[in-house]
C-alpha positions in Angstrom: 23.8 3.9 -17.3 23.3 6.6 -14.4 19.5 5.8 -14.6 20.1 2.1 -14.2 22.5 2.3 -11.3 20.2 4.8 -9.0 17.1 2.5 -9.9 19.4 -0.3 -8.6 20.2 1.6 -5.4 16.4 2.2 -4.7 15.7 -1.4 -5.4 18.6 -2.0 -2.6 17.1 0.4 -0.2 13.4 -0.8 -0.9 14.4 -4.9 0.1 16.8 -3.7 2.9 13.5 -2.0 3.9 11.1 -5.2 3.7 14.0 -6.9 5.8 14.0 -4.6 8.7 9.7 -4.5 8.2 9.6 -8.4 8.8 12.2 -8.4 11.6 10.9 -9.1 15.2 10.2 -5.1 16.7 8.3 -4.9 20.1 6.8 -1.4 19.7 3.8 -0.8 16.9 5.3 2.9 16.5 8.5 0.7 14.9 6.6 -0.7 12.8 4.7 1.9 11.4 7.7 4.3 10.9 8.8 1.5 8.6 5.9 1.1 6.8 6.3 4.8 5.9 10.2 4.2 4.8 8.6 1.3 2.4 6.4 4.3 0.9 8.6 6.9 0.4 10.9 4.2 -1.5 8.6 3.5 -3.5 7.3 6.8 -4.2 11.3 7.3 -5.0 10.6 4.3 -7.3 8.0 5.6 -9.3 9.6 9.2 -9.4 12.4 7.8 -11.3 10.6 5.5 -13.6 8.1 8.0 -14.3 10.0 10.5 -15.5 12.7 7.9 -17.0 9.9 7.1 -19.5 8.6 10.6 -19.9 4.7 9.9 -19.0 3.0 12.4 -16.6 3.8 12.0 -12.8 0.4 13.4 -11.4 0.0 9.9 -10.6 2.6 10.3 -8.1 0.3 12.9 -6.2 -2.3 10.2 -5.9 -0.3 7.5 -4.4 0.9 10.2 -1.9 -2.2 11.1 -1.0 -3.0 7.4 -0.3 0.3 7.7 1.9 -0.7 10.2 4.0 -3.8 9.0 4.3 -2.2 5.3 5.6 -0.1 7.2 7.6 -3.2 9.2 9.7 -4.7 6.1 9.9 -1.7 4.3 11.4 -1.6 7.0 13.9 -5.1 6.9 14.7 -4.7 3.1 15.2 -1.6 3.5 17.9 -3.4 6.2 19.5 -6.3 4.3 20.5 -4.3 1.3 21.3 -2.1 3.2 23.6 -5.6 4.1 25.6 -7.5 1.0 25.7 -3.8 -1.2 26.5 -1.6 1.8 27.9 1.7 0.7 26.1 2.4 -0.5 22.7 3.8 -3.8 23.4 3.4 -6.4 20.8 3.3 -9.0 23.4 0.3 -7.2 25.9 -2.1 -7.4 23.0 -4.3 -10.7 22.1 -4.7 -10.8 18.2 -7.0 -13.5 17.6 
């Protein structure tokens, strides 16, 4: 019954995280720093579930490899947005 309730919590945390992604945010830095709250929740996820059903969490180094690499990528994106526009300002940039 533990198991189920901190598996409910992260569920909780994980769609109080997609709210707060797909809110309005001015700043791309916002939105990025949530992106990364969405992966370590489900990295917490997967932790749990993982070793709930007892089958071998190397996978877990994988997908966190994937989020770091997301993550300098991310970075790499805002840094050469904040040279070519000089801010981060969803509304100085023209996406189409």
């Amino acid at each position: 019954m533990k198991v189920f309730n901190i598996i409910i919590v992260i569920i909780f945390i994980y769609i109080i995280g997609n709210l707060i992604f797909v809110s309005k945010h001015k700043h791309l830095l916002i939105i990025l720093l949530r992106l990364e709250f969405l992966v370590l929740r489900i990295f917490l996820f997967l932790l749990f579930i993982l070793s709930y059903i007892n089958i071998n969490i190397y996978i877990l180094i994988v997908f966190l490899v994937f989020a770091v690499c997301e993550g300098a990528l991310g970075l790499s994106i805002l840094v050469s947005i904040i040279r070519s526009h000089g801010n981060d300002y969803f509304q100085s940039f023209n996406l189409l």
